[in-house]
C-alpha positions as CSV (number, residue, x, y, z in Angstrom):
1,X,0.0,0.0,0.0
2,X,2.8,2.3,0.7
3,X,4.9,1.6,-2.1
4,X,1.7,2.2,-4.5
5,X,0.8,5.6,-2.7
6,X,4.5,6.7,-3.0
7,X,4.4,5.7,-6.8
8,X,1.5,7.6,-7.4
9,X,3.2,10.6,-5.7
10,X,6.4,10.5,-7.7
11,X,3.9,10.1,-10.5
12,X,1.6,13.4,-9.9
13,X,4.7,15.5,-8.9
14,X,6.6,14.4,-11.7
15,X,3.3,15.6,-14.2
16,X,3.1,18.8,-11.6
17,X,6.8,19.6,-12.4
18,X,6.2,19.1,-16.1
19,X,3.1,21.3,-16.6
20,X,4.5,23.8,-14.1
21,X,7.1,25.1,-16.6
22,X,9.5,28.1,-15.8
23,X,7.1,30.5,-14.6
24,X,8.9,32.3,-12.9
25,X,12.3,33.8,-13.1
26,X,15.1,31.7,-12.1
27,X,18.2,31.3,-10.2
28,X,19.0,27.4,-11.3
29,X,20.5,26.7,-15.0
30,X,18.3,25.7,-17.3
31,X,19.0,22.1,-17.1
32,X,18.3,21.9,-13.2
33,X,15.0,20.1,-12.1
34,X,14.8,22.8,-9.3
35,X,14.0,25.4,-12.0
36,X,10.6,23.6,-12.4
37,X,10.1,22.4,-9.1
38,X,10.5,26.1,-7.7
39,X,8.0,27.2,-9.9
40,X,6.0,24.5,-8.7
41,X,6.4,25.4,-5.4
42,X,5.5,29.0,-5.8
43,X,1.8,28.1,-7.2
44,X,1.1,25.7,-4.3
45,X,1.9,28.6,-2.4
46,X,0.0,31.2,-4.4
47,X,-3.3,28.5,-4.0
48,X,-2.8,27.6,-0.4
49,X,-2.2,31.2,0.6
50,X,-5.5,32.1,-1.9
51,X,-8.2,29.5,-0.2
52,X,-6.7,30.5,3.6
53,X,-7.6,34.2,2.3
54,X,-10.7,33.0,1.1
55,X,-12.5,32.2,4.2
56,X,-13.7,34.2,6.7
57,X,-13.1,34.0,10.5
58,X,-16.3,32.5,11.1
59,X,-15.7,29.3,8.8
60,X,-12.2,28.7,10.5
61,X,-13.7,25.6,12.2
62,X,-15.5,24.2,9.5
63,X,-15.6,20.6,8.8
64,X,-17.6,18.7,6.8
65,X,-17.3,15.4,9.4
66,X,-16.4,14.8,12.7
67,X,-13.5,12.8,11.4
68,X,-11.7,15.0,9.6
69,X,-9.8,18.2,10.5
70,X,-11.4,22.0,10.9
71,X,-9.8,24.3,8.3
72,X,-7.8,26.0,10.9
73,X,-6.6,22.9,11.7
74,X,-5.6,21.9,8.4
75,X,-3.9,25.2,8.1
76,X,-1.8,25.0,10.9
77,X,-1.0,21.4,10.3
78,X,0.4,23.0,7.1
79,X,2.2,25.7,8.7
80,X,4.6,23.3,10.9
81,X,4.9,20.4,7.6
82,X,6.2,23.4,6.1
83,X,9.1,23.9,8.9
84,X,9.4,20.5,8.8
85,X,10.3,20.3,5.2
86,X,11.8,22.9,4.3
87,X,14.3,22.6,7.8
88,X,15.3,19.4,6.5
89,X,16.6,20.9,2.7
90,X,18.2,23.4,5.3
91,X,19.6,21.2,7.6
92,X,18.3,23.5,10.4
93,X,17.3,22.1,13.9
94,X,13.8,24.3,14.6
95,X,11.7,24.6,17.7
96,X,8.8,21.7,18.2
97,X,5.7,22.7,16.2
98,X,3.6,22.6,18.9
99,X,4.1,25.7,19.0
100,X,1.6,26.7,16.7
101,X,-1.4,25.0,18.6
102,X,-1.9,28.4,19.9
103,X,-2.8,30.0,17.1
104,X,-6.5,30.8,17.3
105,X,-7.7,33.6,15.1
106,X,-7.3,33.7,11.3
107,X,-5.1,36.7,11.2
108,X,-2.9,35.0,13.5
109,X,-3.2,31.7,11.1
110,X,-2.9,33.7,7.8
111,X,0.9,35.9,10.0
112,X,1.9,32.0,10.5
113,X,1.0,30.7,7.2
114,X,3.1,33.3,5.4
115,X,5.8,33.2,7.4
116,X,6.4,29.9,7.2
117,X,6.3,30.5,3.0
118,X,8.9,33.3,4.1
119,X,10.9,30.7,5.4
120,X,10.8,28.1,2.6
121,X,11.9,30.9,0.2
122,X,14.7,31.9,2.6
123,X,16.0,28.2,2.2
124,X,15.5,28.1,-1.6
125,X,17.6,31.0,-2.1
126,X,20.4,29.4,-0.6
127,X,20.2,26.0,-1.7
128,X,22.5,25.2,-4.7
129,X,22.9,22.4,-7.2
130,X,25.3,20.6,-5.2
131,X,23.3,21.0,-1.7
132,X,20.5,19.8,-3.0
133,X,21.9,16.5,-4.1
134,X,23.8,15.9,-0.8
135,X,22.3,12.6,1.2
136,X,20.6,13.8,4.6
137,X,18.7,11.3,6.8
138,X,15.2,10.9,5.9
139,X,12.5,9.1,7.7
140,X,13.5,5.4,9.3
141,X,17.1,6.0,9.1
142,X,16.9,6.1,5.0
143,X,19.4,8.7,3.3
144,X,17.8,10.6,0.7
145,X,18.6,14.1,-1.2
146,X,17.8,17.1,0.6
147,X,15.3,18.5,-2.7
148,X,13.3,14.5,-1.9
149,X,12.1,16.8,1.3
150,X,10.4,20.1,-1.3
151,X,8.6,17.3,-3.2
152,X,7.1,15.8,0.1
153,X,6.1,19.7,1.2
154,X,4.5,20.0,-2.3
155,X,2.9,16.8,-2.0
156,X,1.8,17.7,1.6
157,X,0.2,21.3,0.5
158,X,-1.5,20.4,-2.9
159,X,-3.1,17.5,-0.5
160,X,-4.3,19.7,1.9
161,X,-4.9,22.5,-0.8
162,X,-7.4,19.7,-2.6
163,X,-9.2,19.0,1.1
164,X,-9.6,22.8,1.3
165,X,-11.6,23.5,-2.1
166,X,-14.2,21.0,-0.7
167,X,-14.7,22.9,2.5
168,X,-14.9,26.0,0.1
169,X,-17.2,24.5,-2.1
170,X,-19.6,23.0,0.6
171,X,-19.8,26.5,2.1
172,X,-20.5,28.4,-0.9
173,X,-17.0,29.7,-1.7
174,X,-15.2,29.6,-5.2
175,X,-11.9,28.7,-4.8
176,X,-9.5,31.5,-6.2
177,X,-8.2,29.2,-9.1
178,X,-11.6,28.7,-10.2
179,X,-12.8,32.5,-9.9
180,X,-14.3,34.0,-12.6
181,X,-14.5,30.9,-15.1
């Protein structure tokens, strides 16, 4: 089950990566699969950023069952993967995330949610080519290349991103991407 979910990951992200294109202006040669994947990485911001915007305060703990997260939840699950990730391409040690289970208002949700996006772009502006490739320890002992960790946090927020245009839909709300189509 694990090894079909992770093939179907490397498969989505890999189409992701290739419909993405270069966007956006680069600092990577031409030839570098972080070109793409930055540019990647910049929509799934732009969209997660644009449905946590979407909502007001008073849908913040919506969810559609009992089972499944509250948006604010899901947006500050999202706000310590982020750290998560994005410290391990760094090779940073950061505080617990924990921390962010205080967070109660959406203001305070959105000040978090963008700061951790600050953060991810402070570690892509200094990764390089050769930092990227280097092996870091990835989860049960495995070593793995440091960009392995930006495709899990794109993974992570597209899946999250996805959850969220339901809750906007089932309360009424068009989902920036889909706005005035």
């Amino acid at each position: 089950m694990t090894r079909n979910r992770l093939g179907w990951s490397v498969v989505v992200t890999a189409l992701t990566l290739l419909t993405a294109g270069p966007a956006l202006a680069q600092s990577f040669p031409p030839t570098s699969f972080l070109t793409p994947t930055k540019a990647t990485w910049e929509s799934t911001r732009t969209l997660v950023l644009g449905i946590a915007e979407l909502f007001p305060e008073d849908k913040y703990d919506f969810k559609p069952t009992p089972a499944v997260r509250t948006l604010r939840e899901n947006l500050i699950h999202l706000i310590g993967e982020n750290y998560f990730f994005f410290s391990k391409v760094s090779g940073e040690t950061l505080p617990n995330n924990s921390r962010f289970n205080a967070l109660k208002t959406r203001d305070e949700i959105l000040k978090e949610l963008r700061a951790s996006y600050d953060y991810d772009a402070k570690v892509w502006d200094s990764l390089t080519e050769e930092k990227a490739q280097e092996l870091v320890e990835g989860r049960n002992n495995q070593k793995v290349q440091r960009w392995s960790f930006i495709l899990g946090a794109i993974q992570d927020n597209m899946n999250h991103y996805g959850n969220l245009v339901v809750y906007a839909r089932l309360n009424g709300l068009v989902p920036p991407r889909s706005a005035g189509k």
